[in-house]
C-alpha positions, 0 to 999 in steps of 0.5 A, a space after each residue: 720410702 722417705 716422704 719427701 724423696 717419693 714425693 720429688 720422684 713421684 709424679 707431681 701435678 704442677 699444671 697452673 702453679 706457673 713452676 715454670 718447669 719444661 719437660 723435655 721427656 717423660 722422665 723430666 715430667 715426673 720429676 719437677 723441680 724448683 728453680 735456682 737459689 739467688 744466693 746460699 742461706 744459713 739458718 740457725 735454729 735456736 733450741 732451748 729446755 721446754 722449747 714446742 717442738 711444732 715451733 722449730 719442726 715446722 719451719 726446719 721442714 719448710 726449709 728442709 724442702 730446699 736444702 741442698 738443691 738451694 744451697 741452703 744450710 740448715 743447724 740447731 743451735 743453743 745459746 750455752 753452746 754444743 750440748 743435750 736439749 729436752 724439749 717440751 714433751 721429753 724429747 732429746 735433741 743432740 746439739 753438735 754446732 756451736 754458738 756463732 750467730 756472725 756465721 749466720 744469715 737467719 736466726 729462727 727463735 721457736 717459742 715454748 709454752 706461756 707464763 714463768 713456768 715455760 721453757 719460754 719463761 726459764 729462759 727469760 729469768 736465766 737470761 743467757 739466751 736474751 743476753 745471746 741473742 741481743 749481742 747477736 745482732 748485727 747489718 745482715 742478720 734476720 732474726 725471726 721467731 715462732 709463737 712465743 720465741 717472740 717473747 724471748 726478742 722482747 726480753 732481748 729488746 729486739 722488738 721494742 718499738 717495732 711490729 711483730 706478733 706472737 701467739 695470741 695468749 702473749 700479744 698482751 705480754 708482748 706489748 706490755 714489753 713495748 712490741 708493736 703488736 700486729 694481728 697478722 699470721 707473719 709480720 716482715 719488719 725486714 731483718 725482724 720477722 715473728 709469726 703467731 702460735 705454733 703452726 704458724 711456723 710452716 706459714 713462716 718458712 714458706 715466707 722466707 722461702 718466698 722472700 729469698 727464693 720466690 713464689 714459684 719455689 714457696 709453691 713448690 713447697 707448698 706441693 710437696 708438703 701438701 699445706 697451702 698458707 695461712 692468714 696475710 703476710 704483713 710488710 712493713 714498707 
Protein backbone atom coordinates (compact mmCIF):
# COMPACT_ATOMS: atom_id res chain seq x y z
CA UNK A 1 0.00 0.00 0.00
CA UNK A 2 1.09 3.62 -0.96
CA UNK A 3 3.12 5.08 2.24
CA UNK A 4 1.39 8.24 2.32
CA UNK A 5 -2.34 6.93 1.95
CA UNK A 6 -1.72 3.85 4.71
CA UNK A 7 -0.51 6.51 6.60
CA UNK A 8 -3.61 9.13 6.15
CA UNK A 9 -5.92 6.03 6.82
CA UNK A 10 -4.34 4.53 9.32
CA UNK A 11 -4.70 5.56 12.94
CA UNK A 12 -2.36 8.60 13.60
CA UNK A 13 -1.70 9.60 17.25
CA UNK A 14 -2.43 13.61 17.27
CA UNK A 15 -2.95 14.24 20.90
CA UNK A 16 -0.85 17.36 21.79
CA UNK A 17 -0.08 18.59 18.17
CA UNK A 18 -3.05 21.14 18.75
CA UNK A 19 -4.64 19.88 14.81
CA UNK A 20 -7.44 21.12 16.14
CA UNK A 21 -8.97 17.86 14.46
CA UNK A 22 -12.87 16.91 16.12
CA UNK A 23 -13.70 13.38 15.98
CA UNK A 24 -17.17 12.76 15.72
CA UNK A 25 -16.99 8.94 15.20
CA UNK A 26 -14.55 6.50 15.24
CA UNK A 27 -13.81 6.58 11.89
CA UNK A 28 -13.31 10.44 11.96
CA UNK A 29 -10.77 9.50 14.61
CA UNK A 30 -8.48 7.52 12.71
CA UNK A 31 -8.49 9.57 9.80
CA UNK A 32 -7.08 13.21 10.65
CA UNK A 33 -6.79 15.65 8.43
CA UNK A 34 -5.16 19.06 7.88
CA UNK A 35 -7.48 22.31 7.94
CA UNK A 36 -8.28 24.32 4.70
CA UNK A 37 -5.95 26.18 2.49
CA UNK A 38 -6.33 30.13 2.68
CA UNK A 39 -5.49 30.03 -0.76
CA UNK A 40 -4.39 27.64 -4.14
CA UNK A 41 -0.35 27.59 -4.31
CA UNK A 42 1.38 26.81 -7.68
CA UNK A 43 4.93 25.60 -7.37
CA UNK A 44 7.31 25.07 -9.77
CA UNK A 45 10.38 22.89 -9.43
CA UNK A 46 13.38 24.01 -11.31
CA UNK A 47 15.41 20.81 -12.89
CA UNK A 48 18.29 20.74 -14.79
CA UNK A 49 21.35 18.25 -15.90
CA UNK A 50 23.32 16.99 -12.67
CA UNK A 51 20.75 18.45 -10.60
CA UNK A 52 20.84 16.29 -6.57
CA UNK A 53 17.88 14.75 -6.41
CA UNK A 54 17.65 14.81 -2.48
CA UNK A 55 17.47 18.66 -3.36
CA UNK A 56 14.26 18.60 -5.37
CA UNK A 57 12.69 15.22 -3.69
CA UNK A 58 12.40 16.68 -0.62
CA UNK A 59 10.66 19.65 -0.91
CA UNK A 60 8.19 18.16 -3.61
CA UNK A 61 7.53 15.30 -0.78
CA UNK A 62 7.13 17.90 1.76
CA UNK A 63 4.42 19.58 -0.54
CA UNK A 64 2.99 16.40 -1.95
CA UNK A 65 1.64 15.92 1.90
CA UNK A 66 -0.94 18.47 0.94
CA UNK A 67 -1.51 18.50 -2.50
CA UNK A 68 -4.99 18.18 -3.51
CA UNK A 69 -6.56 18.44 0.03
CA UNK A 70 -4.79 22.25 -0.12
CA UNK A 71 -5.49 22.91 -3.44
CA UNK A 72 -1.88 23.03 -3.96
CA UNK A 73 -0.26 22.42 -7.65
CA UNK A 74 2.78 20.68 -8.06
CA UNK A 75 5.21 20.84 -11.82
CA UNK A 76 8.79 20.17 -12.84
CA UNK A 77 9.78 22.34 -14.91
CA UNK A 78 13.20 23.13 -16.97
CA UNK A 79 14.51 26.58 -18.39
CA UNK A 80 14.94 25.10 -22.15
CA UNK A 81 11.37 24.22 -21.78
CA UNK A 82 9.52 20.50 -22.24
CA UNK A 83 12.18 18.03 -22.35
CA UNK A 84 14.54 14.56 -20.62
CA UNK A 85 16.68 15.53 -17.38
CA UNK A 86 19.51 13.07 -16.01
CA UNK A 87 19.94 13.94 -12.92
CA UNK A 88 22.83 13.76 -10.69
CA UNK A 89 23.31 9.67 -10.52
CA UNK A 90 21.80 8.85 -13.80
CA UNK A 91 18.27 9.15 -13.55
CA UNK A 92 15.81 10.25 -16.21
CA UNK A 93 13.26 12.55 -15.47
CA UNK A 94 10.35 13.30 -18.41
CA UNK A 95 9.84 17.22 -18.12
CA UNK A 96 6.25 17.66 -19.75
CA UNK A 97 5.10 21.47 -18.30
CA UNK A 98 6.58 24.27 -20.27
CA UNK A 99 8.61 27.28 -19.16
CA UNK A 100 6.11 29.78 -17.50
CA UNK A 101 7.33 31.35 -14.45
CA UNK A 102 4.08 34.29 -14.61
CA UNK A 103 1.80 31.02 -14.05
CA UNK A 104 3.75 30.38 -10.91
CA UNK A 105 3.59 31.51 -7.17
CA UNK A 106 6.87 29.78 -5.87
CA UNK A 107 9.79 28.74 -8.10
CA UNK A 108 11.82 25.86 -6.04
CA UNK A 109 15.80 26.03 -7.35
CA UNK A 110 17.12 22.44 -6.02
CA UNK A 111 20.77 22.68 -6.24
CA UNK A 112 23.68 20.24 -8.00
CA UNK A 113 26.85 19.37 -6.65
CA UNK A 114 29.93 22.14 -6.03
CA UNK A 115 32.53 23.55 -8.37
CA UNK A 116 32.81 24.07 -12.42
CA UNK A 117 32.29 20.41 -12.93
CA UNK A 118 28.56 20.58 -11.12
CA UNK A 119 25.43 20.21 -12.66
CA UNK A 120 25.21 23.73 -10.53
CA UNK A 121 28.49 24.95 -12.42
CA UNK A 122 27.39 23.71 -16.28
CA UNK A 123 24.32 25.62 -15.62
CA UNK A 124 25.91 28.76 -14.50
CA UNK A 125 28.61 28.79 -17.66
CA UNK A 126 25.73 27.97 -20.08
CA UNK A 127 23.86 30.59 -18.48
CA UNK A 128 20.15 29.88 -19.97
CA UNK A 129 18.62 28.85 -16.58
CA UNK A 130 20.63 32.22 -14.77
CA UNK A 131 19.19 34.12 -17.66
CA UNK A 132 15.71 32.51 -16.96
CA UNK A 133 15.38 32.75 -13.87
CA UNK A 134 16.42 36.51 -13.41
CA UNK A 135 13.69 37.52 -16.22
CA UNK A 136 11.35 35.37 -14.13
CA UNK A 137 11.30 37.83 -11.51
CA UNK A 138 8.30 39.72 -10.97
CA UNK A 139 5.61 41.29 -7.39
CA UNK A 140 4.21 37.71 -6.25
CA UNK A 141 6.56 35.52 -7.19
CA UNK A 142 8.91 33.73 -4.19
CA UNK A 143 11.81 32.19 -5.67
CA UNK A 144 13.28 29.76 -3.07
CA UNK A 145 16.31 27.58 -3.43
CA UNK A 146 17.85 24.22 -2.00
CA UNK A 147 21.75 23.86 -1.24
CA UNK A 148 23.66 25.28 -3.92
CA UNK A 149 20.53 26.16 -6.40
CA UNK A 150 21.30 29.34 -4.40
CA UNK A 151 24.44 29.74 -6.40
CA UNK A 152 22.53 29.65 -9.53
CA UNK A 153 20.13 33.01 -7.96
CA UNK A 154 23.66 34.54 -7.30
CA UNK A 155 24.48 33.99 -10.94
CA UNK A 156 21.10 35.53 -11.71
CA UNK A 157 21.86 38.49 -9.22
CA UNK A 158 18.89 37.67 -7.26
CA UNK A 159 20.86 37.55 -4.02
CA UNK A 160 22.94 40.22 -4.40
CA UNK A 161 22.77 42.41 -1.11
CA UNK A 162 20.48 40.10 0.53
CA UNK A 163 20.32 36.93 3.27
CA UNK A 164 20.44 33.99 2.07
CA UNK A 165 22.37 30.69 2.69
CA UNK A 166 23.67 27.76 1.00
CA UNK A 167 25.33 24.74 1.86
CA UNK A 168 28.32 25.10 3.66
CA UNK A 169 31.10 24.30 1.03
CA UNK A 170 29.46 27.39 -1.33
CA UNK A 171 28.82 29.98 1.71
CA UNK A 172 32.30 31.44 0.49
CA UNK A 173 31.35 31.43 -2.96
CA UNK A 174 28.06 32.91 -2.29
CA UNK A 175 29.22 35.81 -0.64
CA UNK A 176 32.14 36.40 -2.87
CA UNK A 177 28.88 36.87 -5.58
CA UNK A 178 27.49 39.65 -2.95
CA UNK A 179 24.99 37.23 -0.75
CA UNK A 180 24.37 38.27 2.37
CA UNK A 181 25.23 34.87 4.05
CA UNK A 182 23.07 33.75 7.02
CA UNK A 183 23.96 30.76 9.20
CA UNK A 184 20.50 29.60 9.52
CA UNK A 185 18.85 26.11 8.33
CA UNK A 186 16.02 28.60 6.35
CA UNK A 187 16.54 32.32 5.49
CA UNK A 188 12.91 33.88 4.82
CA UNK A 189 13.88 37.31 2.84
CA UNK A 190 10.22 37.19 1.99
CA UNK A 191 9.94 36.58 -1.83
CA UNK A 192 13.45 35.15 -1.53
CA UNK A 193 13.82 31.92 0.69
CA UNK A 194 17.19 29.63 0.27
CA UNK A 195 18.05 26.99 2.86
CA UNK A 196 21.55 24.76 3.54
CA UNK A 197 22.66 21.47 1.85
CA UNK A 198 20.75 18.76 0.75
CA UNK A 199 18.36 17.61 3.32
CA UNK A 200 17.42 21.14 4.19
CA UNK A 201 14.98 20.79 1.52
CA UNK A 202 12.41 18.79 3.72
CA UNK A 203 13.08 21.68 6.39
CA UNK A 204 12.28 24.01 3.41
CA UNK A 205 8.96 22.65 2.37
CA UNK A 206 7.65 22.49 5.90
CA UNK A 207 8.41 26.09 6.20
CA UNK A 208 6.47 27.05 3.33
CA UNK A 209 3.89 24.85 4.13
CA UNK A 210 3.91 26.63 7.57
CA UNK A 211 4.07 30.27 6.12
CA UNK A 212 1.26 29.59 3.74
CA UNK A 213 -1.04 27.20 5.40
CA UNK A 214 0.03 27.31 9.17
CA UNK A 215 1.60 25.47 12.05
CA UNK A 216 -1.07 22.98 12.42
CA UNK A 217 -0.78 21.93 8.57
CA UNK A 218 3.52 21.89 9.08
CA UNK A 219 2.67 19.73 11.83
CA UNK A 220 0.57 17.74 10.26
CA UNK A 221 3.18 17.06 7.78
CA UNK A 222 5.72 16.59 10.10
CA UNK A 223 3.54 13.40 11.44
CA UNK A 224 3.20 11.69 8.39
CA UNK A 225 6.62 12.05 7.25
CA UNK A 226 7.67 11.24 10.79
CA UNK A 227 10.63 13.96 10.34
CA UNK A 228 10.71 16.79 13.00
CA UNK A 229 12.59 20.32 11.56
CA UNK A 230 15.78 21.12 11.84
CA UNK A 231 17.84 24.38 12.94
CA UNK A 232 15.92 28.05 13.30
CA UNK A 233 14.06 29.45 10.62
CA UNK A 234 15.80 33.17 10.05
CA UNK A 235 12.98 36.15 8.88
CA UNK A 236 14.07 39.04 8.23
CA UNK A 237 11.63 41.72 9.55
Amino acid sequence: MDRRNLLRTGTVATTGLGLGLIATSPAASASPQPPRPPKRLRVHTVLFDGVEEQDFAGPVEVLGIITGRHGLEQSFVTADGPRTVTTAHGMKIAVQTPWSPRSADVLVVPGGGVGSESGVGGEIRRGVLPRALASAQRPGLITTAVCTGTLLLAAAKITTGRPCTTHHAAKKDLEAQGGKVVDARVVDDGDLVTSGGVTSGLDLGLWLIERFYGPESALFAEKVLEYERRGTVWRSR
